[in-house]
Backbone as XML, in Angstrom:
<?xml version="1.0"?>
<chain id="A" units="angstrom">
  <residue number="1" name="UNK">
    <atom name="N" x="0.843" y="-1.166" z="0.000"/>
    <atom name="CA" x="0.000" y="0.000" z="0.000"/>
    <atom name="C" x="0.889" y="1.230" z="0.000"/>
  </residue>
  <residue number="2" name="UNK">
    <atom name="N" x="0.315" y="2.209" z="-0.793"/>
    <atom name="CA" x="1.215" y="3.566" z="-0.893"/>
    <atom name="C" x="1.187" y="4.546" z="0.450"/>
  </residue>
  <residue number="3" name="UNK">
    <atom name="N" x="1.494" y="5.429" z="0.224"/>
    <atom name="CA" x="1.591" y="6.424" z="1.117"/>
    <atom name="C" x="0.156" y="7.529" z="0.907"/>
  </residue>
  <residue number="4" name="UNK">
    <atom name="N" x="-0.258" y="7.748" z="1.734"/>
    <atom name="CA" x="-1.402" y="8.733" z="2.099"/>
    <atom name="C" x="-1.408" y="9.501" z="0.634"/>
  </residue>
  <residue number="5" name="UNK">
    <atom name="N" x="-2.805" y="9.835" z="-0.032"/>
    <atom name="CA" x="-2.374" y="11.243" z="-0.906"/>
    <atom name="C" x="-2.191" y="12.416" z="-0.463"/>
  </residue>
  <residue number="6" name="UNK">
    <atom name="N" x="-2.160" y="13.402" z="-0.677"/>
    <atom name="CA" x="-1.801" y="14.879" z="-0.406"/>
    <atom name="C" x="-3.189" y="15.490" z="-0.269"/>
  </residue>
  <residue number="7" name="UNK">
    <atom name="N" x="-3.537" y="16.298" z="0.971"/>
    <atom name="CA" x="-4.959" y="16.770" z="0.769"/>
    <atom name="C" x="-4.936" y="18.083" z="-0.576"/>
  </residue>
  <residue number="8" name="UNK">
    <atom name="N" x="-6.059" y="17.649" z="-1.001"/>
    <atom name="CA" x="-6.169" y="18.655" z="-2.023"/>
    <atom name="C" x="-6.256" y="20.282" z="-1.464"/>
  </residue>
  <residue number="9" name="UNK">
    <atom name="N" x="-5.959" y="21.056" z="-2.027"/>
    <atom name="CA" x="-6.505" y="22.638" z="-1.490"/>
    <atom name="C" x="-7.904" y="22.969" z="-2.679"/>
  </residue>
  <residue number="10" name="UNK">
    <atom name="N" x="-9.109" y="22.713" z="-1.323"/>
    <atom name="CA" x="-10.318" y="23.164" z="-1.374"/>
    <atom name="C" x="-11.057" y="24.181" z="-1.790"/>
  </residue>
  <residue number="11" name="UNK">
    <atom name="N" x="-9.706" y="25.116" z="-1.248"/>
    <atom name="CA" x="-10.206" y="27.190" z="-0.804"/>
    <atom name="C" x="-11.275" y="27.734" z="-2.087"/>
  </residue>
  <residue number="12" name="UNK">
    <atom name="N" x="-10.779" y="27.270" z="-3.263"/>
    <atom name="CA" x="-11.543" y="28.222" z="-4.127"/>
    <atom name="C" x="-12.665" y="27.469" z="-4.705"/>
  </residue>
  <residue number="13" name="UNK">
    <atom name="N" x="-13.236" y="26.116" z="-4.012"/>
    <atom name="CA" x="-14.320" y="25.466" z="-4.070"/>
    <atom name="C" x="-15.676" y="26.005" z="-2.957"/>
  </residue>
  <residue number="14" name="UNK">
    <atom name="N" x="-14.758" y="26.963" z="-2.507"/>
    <atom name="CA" x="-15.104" y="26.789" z="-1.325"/>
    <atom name="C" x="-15.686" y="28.421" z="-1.142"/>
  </residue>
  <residue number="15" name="UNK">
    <atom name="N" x="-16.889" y="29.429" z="-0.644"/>
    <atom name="CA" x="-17.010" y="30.850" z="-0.695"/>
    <atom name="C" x="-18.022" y="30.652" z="0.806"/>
  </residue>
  <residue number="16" name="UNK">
    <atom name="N" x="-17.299" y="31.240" z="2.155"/>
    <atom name="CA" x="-17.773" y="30.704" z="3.191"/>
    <atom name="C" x="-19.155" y="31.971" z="3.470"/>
  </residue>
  <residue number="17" name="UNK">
    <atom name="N" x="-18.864" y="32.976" z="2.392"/>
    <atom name="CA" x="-19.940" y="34.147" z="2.602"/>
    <atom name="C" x="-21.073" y="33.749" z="1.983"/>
  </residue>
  <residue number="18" name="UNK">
    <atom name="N" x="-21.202" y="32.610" z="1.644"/>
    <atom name="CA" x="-22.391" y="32.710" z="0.968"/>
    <atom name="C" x="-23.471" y="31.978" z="2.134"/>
  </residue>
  <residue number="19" name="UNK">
    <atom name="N" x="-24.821" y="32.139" z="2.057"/>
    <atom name="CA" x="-25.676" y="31.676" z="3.113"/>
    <atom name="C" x="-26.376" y="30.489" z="2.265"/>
  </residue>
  <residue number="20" name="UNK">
    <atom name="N" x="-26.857" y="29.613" z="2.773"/>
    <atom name="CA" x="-27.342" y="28.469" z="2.382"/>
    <atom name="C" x="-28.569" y="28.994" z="1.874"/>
  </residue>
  <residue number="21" name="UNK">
    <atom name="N" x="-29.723" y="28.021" z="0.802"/>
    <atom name="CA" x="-30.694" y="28.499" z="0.314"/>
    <atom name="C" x="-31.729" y="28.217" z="0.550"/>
  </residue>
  <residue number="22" name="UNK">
    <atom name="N" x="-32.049" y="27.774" z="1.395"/>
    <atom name="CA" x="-33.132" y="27.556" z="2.773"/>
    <atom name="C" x="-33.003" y="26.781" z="3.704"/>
  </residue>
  <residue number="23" name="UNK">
    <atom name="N" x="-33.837" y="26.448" z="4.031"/>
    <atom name="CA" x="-34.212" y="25.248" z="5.317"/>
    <atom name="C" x="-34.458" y="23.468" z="4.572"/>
  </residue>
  <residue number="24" name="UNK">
    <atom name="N" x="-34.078" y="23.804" z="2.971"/>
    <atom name="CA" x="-34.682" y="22.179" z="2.691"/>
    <atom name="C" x="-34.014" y="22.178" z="1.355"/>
  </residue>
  <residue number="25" name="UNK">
    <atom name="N" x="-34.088" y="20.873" z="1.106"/>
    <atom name="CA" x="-33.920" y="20.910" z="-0.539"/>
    <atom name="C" x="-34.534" y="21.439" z="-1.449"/>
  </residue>
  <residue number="26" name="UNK">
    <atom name="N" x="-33.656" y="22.511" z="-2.629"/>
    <atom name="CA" x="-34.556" y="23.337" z="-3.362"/>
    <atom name="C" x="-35.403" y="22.351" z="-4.088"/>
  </residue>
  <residue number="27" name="UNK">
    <atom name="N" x="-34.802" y="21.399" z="-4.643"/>
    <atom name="CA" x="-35.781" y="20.709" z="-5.660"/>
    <atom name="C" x="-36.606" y="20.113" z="-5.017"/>
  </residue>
  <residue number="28" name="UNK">
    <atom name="N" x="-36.327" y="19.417" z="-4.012"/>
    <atom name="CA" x="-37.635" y="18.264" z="-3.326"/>
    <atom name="C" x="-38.603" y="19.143" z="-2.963"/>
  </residue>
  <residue number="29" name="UNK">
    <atom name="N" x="-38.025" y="20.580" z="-2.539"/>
    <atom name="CA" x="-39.408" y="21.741" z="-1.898"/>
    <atom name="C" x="-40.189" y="21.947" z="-3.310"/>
  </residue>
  <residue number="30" name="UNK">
    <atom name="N" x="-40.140" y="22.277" z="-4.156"/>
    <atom name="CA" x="-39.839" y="22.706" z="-5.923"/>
    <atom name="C" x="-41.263" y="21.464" z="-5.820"/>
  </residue>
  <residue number="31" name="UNK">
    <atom name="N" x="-41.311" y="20.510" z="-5.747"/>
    <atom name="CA" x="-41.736" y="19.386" z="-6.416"/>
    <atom name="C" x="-42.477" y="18.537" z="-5.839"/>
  </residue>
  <residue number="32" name="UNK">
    <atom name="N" x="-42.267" y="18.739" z="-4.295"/>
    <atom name="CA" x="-43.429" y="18.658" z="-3.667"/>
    <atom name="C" x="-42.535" y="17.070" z="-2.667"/>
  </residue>
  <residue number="33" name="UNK">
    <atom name="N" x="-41.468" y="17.078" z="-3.457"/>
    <atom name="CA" x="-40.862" y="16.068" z="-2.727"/>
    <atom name="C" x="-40.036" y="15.953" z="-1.592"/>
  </residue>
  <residue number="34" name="UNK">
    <atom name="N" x="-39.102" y="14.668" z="-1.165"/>
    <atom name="CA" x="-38.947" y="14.396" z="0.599"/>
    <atom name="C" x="-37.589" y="13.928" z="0.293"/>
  </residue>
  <residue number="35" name="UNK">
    <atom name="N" x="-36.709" y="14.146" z="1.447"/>
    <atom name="CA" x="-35.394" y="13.743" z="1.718"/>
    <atom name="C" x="-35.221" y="13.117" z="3.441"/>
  </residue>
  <residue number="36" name="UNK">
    <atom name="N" x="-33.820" y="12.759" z="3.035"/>
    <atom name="CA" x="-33.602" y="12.092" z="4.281"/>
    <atom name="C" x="-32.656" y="12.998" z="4.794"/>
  </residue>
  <residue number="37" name="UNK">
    <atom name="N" x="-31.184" y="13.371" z="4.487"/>
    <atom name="CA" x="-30.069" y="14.384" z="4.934"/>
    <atom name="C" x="-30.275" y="15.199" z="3.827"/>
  </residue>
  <residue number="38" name="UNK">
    <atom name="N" x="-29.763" y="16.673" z="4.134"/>
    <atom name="CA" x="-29.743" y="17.638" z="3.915"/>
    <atom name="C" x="-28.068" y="17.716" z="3.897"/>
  </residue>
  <residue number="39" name="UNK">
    <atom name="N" x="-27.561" y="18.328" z="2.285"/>
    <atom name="CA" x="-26.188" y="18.725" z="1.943"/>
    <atom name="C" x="-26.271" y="20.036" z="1.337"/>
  </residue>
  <residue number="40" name="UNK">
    <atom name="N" x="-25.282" y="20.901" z="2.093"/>
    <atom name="CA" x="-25.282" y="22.432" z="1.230"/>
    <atom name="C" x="-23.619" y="22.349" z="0.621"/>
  </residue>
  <residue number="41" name="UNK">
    <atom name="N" x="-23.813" y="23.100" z="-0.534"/>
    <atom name="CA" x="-22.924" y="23.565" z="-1.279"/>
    <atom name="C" x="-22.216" y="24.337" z="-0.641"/>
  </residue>
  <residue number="42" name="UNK">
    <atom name="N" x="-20.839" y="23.916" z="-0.456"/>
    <atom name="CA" x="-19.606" y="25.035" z="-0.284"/>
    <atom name="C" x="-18.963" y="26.462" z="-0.357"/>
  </residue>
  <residue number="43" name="UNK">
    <atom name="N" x="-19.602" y="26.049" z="-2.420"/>
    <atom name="CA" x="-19.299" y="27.126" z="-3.214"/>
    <atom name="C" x="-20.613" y="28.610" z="-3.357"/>
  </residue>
  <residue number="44" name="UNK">
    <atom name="N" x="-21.480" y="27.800" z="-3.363"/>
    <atom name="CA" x="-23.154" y="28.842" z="-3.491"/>
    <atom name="C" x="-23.959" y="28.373" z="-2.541"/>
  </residue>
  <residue number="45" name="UNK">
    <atom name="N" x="-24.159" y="27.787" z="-2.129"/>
    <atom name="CA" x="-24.990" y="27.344" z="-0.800"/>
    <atom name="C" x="-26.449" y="26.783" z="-1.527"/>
  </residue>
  <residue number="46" name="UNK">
    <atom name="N" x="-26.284" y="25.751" z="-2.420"/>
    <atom name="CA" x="-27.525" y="25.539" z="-2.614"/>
    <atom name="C" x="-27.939" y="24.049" z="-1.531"/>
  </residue>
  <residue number="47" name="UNK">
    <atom name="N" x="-28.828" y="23.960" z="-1.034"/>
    <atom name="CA" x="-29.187" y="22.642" z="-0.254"/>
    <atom name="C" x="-29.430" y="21.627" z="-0.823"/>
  </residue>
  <residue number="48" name="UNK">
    <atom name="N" x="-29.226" y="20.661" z="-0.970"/>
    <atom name="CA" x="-29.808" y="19.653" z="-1.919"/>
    <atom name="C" x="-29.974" y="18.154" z="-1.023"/>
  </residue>
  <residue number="49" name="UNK">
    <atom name="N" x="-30.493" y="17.436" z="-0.912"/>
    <atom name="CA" x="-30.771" y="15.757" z="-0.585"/>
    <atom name="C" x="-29.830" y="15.213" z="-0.646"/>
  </residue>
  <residue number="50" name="UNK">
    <atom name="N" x="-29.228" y="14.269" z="0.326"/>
    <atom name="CA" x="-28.201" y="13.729" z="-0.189"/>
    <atom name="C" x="-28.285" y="11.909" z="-0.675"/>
  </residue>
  <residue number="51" name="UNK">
    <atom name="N" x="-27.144" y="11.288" z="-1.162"/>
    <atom name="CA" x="-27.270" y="10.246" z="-1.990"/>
    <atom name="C" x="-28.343" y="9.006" z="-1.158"/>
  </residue>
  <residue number="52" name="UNK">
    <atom name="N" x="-28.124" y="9.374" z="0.070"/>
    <atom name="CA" x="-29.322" y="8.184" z="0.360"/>
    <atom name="C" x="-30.604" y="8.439" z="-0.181"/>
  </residue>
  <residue number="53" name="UNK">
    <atom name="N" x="-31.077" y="10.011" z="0.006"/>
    <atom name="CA" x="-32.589" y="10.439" z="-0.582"/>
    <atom name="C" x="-33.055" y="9.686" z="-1.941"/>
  </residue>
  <residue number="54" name="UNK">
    <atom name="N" x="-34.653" y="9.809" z="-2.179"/>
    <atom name="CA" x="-34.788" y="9.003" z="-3.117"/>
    <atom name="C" x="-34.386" y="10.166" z="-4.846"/>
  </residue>
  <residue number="55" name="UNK">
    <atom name="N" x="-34.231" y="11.508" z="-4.714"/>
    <atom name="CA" x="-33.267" y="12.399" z="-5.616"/>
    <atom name="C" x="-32.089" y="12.114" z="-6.110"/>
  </residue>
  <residue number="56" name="UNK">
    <atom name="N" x="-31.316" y="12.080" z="-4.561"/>
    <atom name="CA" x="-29.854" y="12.890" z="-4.516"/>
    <atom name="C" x="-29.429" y="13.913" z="-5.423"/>
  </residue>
  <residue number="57" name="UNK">
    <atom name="N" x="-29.940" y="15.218" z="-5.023"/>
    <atom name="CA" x="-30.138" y="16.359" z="-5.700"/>
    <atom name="C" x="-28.561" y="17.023" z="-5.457"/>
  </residue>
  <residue number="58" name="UNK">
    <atom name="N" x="-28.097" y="16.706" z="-4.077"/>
    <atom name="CA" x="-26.777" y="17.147" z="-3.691"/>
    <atom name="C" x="-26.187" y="16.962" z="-4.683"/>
  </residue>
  <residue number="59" name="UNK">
    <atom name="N" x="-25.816" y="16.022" z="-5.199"/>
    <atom name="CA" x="-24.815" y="14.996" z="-6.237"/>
    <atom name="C" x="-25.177" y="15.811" z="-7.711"/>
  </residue>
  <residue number="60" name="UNK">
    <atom name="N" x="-26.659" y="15.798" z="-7.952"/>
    <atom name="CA" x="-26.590" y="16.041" z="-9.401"/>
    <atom name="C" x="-26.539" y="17.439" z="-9.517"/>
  </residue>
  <residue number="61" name="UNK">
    <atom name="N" x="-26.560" y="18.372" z="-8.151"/>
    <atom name="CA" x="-25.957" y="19.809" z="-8.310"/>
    <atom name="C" x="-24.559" y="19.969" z="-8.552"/>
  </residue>
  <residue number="62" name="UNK">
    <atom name="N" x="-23.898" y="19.289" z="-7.514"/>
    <atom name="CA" x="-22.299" y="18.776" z="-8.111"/>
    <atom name="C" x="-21.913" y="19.053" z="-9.153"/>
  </residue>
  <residue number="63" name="UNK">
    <atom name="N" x="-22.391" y="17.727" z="-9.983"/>
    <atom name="CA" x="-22.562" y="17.342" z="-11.627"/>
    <atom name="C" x="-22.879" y="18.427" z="-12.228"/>
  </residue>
  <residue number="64" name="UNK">
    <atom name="N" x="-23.927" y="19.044" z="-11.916"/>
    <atom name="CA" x="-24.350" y="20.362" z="-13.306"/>
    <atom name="C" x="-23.634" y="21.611" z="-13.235"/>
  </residue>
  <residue number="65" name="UNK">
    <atom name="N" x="-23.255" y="21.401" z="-11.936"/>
    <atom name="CA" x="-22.143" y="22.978" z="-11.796"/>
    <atom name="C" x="-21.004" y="22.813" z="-11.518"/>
  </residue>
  <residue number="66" name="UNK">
    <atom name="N" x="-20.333" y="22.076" z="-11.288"/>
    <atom name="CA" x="-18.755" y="21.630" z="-11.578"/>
    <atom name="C" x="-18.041" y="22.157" z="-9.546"/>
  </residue>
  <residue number="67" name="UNK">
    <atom name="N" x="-19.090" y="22.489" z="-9.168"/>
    <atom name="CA" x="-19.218" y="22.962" z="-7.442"/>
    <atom name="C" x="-19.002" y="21.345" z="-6.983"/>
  </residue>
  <residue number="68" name="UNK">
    <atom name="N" x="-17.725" y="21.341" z="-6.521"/>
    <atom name="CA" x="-17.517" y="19.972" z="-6.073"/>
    <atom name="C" x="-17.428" y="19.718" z="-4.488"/>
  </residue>
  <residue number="69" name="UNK">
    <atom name="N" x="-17.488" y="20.720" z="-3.579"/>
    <atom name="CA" x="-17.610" y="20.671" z="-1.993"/>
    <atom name="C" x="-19.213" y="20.719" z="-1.606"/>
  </residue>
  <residue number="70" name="UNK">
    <atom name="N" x="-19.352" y="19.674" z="-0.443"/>
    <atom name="CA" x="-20.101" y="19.964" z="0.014"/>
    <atom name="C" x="-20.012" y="19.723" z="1.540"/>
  </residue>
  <residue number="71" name="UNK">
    <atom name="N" x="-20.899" y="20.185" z="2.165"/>
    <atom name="CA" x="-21.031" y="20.367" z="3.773"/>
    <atom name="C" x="-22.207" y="19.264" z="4.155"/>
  </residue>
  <residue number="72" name="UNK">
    <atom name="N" x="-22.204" y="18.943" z="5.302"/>
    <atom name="CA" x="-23.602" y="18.442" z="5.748"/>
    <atom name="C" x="-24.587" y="19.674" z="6.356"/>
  </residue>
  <residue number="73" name="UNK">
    <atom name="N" x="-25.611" y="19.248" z="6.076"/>
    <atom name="CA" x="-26.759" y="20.487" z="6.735"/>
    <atom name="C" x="-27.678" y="20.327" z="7.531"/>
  </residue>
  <residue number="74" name="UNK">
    <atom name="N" x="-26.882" y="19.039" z="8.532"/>
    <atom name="CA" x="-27.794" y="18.365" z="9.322"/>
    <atom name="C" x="-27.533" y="19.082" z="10.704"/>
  </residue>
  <residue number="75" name="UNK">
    <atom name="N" x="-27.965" y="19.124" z="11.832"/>
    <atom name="CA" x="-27.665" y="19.792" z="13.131"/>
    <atom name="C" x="-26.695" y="19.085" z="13.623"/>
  </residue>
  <residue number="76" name="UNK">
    <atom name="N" x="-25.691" y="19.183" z="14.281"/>
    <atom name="CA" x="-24.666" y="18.650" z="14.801"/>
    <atom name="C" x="-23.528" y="18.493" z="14.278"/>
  </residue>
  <residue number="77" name="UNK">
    <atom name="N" x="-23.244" y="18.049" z="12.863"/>
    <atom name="CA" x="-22.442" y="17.834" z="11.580"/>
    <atom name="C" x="-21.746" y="18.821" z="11.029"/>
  </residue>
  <residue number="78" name="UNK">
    <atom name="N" x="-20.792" y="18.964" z="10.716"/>
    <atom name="CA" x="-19.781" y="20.345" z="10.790"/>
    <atom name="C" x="-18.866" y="19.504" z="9.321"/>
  </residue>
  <residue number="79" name="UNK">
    <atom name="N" x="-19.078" y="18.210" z="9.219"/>
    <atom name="CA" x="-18.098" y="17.345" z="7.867"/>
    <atom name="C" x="-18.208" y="18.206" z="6.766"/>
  </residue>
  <residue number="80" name="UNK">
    <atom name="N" x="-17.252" y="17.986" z="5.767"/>
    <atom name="CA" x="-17.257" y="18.246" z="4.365"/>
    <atom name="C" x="-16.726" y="17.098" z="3.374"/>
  </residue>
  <residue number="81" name="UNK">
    <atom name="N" x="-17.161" y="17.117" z="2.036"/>
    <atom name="CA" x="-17.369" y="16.074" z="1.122"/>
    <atom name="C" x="-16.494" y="16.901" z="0.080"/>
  </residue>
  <residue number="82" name="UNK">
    <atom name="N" x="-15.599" y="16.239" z="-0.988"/>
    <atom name="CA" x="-14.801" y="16.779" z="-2.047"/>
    <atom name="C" x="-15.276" y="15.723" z="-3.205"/>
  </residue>
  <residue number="83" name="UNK">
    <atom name="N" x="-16.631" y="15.705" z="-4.040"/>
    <atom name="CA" x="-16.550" y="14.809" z="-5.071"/>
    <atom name="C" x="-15.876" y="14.588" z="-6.015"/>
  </residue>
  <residue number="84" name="UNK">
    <atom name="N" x="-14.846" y="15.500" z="-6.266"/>
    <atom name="CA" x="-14.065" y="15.400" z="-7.389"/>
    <atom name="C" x="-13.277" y="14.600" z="-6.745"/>
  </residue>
  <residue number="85" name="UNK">
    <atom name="N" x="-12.504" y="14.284" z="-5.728"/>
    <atom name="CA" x="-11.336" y="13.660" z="-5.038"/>
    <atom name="C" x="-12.410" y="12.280" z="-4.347"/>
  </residue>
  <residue number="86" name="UNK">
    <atom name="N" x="-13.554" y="12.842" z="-3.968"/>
    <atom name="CA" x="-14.124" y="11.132" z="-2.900"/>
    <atom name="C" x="-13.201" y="11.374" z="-1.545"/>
  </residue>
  <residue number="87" name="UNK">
    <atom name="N" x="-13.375" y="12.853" z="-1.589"/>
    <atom name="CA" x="-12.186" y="12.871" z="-0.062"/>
    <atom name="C" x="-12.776" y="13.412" z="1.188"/>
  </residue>
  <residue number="88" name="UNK">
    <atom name="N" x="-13.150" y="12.770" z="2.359"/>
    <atom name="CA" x="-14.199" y="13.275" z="3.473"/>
    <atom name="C" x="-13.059" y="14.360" z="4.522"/>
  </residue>
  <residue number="89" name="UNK">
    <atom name="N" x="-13.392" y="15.029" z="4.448"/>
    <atom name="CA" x="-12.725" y="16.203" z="5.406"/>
    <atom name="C" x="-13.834" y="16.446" z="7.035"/>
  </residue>
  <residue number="90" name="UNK">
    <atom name="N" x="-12.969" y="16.112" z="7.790"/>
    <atom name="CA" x="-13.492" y="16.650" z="9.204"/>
    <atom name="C" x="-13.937" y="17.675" z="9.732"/>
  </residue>
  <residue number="91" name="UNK">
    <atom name="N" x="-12.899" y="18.602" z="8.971"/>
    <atom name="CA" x="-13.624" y="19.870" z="9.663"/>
    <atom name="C" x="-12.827" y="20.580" z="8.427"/>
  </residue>
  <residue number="92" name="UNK">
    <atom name="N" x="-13.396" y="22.009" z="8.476"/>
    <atom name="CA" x="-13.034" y="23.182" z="7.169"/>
    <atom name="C" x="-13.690" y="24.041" z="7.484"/>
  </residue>
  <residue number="93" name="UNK">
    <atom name="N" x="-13.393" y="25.507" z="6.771"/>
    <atom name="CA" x="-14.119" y="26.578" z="7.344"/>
    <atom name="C" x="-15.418" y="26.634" z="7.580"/>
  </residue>
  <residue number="94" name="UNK">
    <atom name="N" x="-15.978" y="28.276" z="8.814"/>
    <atom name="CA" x="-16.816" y="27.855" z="8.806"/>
    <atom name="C" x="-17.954" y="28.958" z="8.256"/>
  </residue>
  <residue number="95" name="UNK">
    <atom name="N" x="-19.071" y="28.242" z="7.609"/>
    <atom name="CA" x="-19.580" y="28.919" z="6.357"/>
    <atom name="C" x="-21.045" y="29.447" z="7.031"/>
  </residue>
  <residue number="96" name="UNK">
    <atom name="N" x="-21.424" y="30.649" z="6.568"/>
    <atom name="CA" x="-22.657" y="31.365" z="6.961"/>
    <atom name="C" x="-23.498" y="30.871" z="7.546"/>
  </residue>
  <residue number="97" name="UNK">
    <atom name="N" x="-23.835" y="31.474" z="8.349"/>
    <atom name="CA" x="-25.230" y="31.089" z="8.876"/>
    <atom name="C" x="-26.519" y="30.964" z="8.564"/>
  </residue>
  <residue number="98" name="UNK">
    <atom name="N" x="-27.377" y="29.912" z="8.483"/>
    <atom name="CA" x="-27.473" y="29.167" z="9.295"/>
    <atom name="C" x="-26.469" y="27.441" z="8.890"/>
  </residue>
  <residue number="99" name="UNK">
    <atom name="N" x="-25.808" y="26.896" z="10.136"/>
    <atom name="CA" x="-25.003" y="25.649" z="9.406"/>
    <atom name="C" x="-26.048" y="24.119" z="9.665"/>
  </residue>
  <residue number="100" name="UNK">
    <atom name="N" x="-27.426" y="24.673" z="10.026"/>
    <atom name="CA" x="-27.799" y="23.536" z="9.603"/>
    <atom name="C" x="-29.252" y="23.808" z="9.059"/>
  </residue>
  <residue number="101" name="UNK">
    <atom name="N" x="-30.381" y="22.646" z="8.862"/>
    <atom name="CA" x="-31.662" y="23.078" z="8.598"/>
    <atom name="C" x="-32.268" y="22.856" z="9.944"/>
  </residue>
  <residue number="102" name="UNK">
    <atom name="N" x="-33.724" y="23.798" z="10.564"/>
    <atom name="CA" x="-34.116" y="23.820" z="11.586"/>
    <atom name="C" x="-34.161" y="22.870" z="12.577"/>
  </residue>
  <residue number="103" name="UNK">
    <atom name="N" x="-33.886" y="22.989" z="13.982"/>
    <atom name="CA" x="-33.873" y="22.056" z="14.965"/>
    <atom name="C" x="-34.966" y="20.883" z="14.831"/>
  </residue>
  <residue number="104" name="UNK">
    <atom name="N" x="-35.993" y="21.761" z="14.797"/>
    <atom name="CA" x="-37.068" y="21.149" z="14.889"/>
    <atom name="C" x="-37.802" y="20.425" z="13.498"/>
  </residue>
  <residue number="105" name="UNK">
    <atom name="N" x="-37.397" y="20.308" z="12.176"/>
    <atom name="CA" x="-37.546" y="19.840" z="11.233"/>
    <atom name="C" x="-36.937" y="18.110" z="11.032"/>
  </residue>
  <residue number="106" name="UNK">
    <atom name="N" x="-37.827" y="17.107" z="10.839"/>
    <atom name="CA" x="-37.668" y="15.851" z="11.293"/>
    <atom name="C" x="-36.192" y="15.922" z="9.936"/>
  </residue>
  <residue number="107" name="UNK">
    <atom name="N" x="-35.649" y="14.257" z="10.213"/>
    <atom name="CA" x="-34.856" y="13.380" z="9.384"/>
    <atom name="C" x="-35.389" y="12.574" z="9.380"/>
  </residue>
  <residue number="108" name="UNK">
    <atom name="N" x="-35.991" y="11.327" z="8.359"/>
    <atom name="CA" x="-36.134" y="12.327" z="6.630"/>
    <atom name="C" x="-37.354" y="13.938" z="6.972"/>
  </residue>
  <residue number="109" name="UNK">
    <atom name="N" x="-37.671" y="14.311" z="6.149"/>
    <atom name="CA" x="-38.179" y="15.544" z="6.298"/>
    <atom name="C" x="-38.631" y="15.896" z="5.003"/>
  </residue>
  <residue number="110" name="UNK">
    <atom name="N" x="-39.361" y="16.757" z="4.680"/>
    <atom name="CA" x="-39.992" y="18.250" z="6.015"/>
    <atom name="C" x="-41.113" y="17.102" z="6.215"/>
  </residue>
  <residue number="111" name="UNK">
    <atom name="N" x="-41.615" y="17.544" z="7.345"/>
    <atom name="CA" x="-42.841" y="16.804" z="8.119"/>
    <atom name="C" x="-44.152" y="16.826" z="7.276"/>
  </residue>
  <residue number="112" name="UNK">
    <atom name="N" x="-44.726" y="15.937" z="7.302"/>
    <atom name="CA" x="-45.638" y="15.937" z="6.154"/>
    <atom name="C" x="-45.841" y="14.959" z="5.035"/>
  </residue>
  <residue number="113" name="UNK">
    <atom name="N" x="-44.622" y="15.448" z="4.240"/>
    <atom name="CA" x="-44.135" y="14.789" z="3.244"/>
    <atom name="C" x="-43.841" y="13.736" z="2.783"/>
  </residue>
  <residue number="114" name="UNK">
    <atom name="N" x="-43.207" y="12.501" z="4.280"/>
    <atom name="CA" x="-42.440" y="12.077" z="4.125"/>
    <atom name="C" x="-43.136" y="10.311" z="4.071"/>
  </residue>
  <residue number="115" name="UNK">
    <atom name="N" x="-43.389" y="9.335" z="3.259"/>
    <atom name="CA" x="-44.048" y="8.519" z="3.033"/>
    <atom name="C" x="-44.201" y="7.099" z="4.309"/>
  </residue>
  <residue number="116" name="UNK">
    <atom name="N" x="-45.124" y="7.040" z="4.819"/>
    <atom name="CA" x="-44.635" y="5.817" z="6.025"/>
    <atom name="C" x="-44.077" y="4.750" z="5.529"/>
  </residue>
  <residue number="117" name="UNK">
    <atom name="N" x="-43.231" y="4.441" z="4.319"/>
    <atom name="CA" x="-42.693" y="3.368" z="3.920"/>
    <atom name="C" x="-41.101" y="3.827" z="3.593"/>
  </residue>
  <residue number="118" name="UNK">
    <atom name="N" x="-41.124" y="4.941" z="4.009"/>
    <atom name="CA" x="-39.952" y="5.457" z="3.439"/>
    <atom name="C" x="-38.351" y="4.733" z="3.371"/>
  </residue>
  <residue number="119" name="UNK">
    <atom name="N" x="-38.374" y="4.235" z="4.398"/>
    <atom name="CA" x="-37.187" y="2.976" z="4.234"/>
    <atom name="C" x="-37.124" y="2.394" z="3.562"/>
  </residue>
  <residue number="120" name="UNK">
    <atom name="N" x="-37.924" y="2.307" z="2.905"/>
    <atom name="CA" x="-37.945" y="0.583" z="1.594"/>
    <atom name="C" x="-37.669" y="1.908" z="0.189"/>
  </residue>
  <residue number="121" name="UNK">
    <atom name="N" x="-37.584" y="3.649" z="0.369"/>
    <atom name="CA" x="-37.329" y="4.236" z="-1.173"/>
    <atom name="C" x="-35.759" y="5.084" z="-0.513"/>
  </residue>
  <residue number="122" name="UNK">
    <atom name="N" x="-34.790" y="4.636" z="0.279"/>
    <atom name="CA" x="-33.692" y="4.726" z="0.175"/>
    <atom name="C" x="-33.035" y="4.157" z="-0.717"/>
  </residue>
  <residue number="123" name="UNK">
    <atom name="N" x="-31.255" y="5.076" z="-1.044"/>
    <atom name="CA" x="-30.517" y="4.373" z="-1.843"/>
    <atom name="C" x="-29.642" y="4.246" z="-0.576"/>
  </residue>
  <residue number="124" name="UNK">
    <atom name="N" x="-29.080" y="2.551" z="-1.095"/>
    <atom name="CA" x="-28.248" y="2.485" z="0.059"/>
    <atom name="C" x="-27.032" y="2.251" z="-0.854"/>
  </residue>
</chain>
């Protein structure tokens, strides 16, 4: 086995002024649809579902905008994600407020929405 790679430098993936773009995923809100975690963008702060959701809107924002960091936007969770590399970072700056979606807003979520079978429309 080789030696560790070199962490990549993030910084200009990365714009910590920007504020996230709500409390939920734009598209699942958009569409009437449900997620399980909540991922914001690094670079623009868009929120998106992440790969477990039955979307993964996170990922295909990635993909369409070449914005390859992302954060978690769950309460407690402070991680960051590098899809271009597949490289999980612990901790990294820290980006506008608010850093997560509301306390009180379930996982999966938003309340309402969210199908009583919902375990069986994860990606695992």
């Amino acid at each position: 086995m080789g030696p560790e790679p070199e962490p990549r430098d993030v910084s200009a993936a990365i714009d910590p002024t920007v504020p996230p773009s709500g409390p939920g995923c734009v598209e699942c809100d958009a569409s009437g649809g449900w997620w399980f975690h909540l991922r914001r963008c690094a670079a623009c702060g868009h929120v998106g579902c992440c790969d477990s959701s039955p979307s993964q809107h996170a990922t295909a924002h990635a993909a369409a905008t070449g914005h390859p960091v992302i954060q978690s936007f769950e309460p407690g969770e402070s991680w960051f994600w590098d899809y271009s590399s597949d490289q999980f970072y612990a901790e990294g700056p820290e980006l506008a407020a608010p850093d997560s979606h509301p306390a009180d807003q379930p996982a999966p979520g938003p309340q309402g929405r969210v199908p009583q079978d919902w375990k069986t429309h994860l990606h695992r």
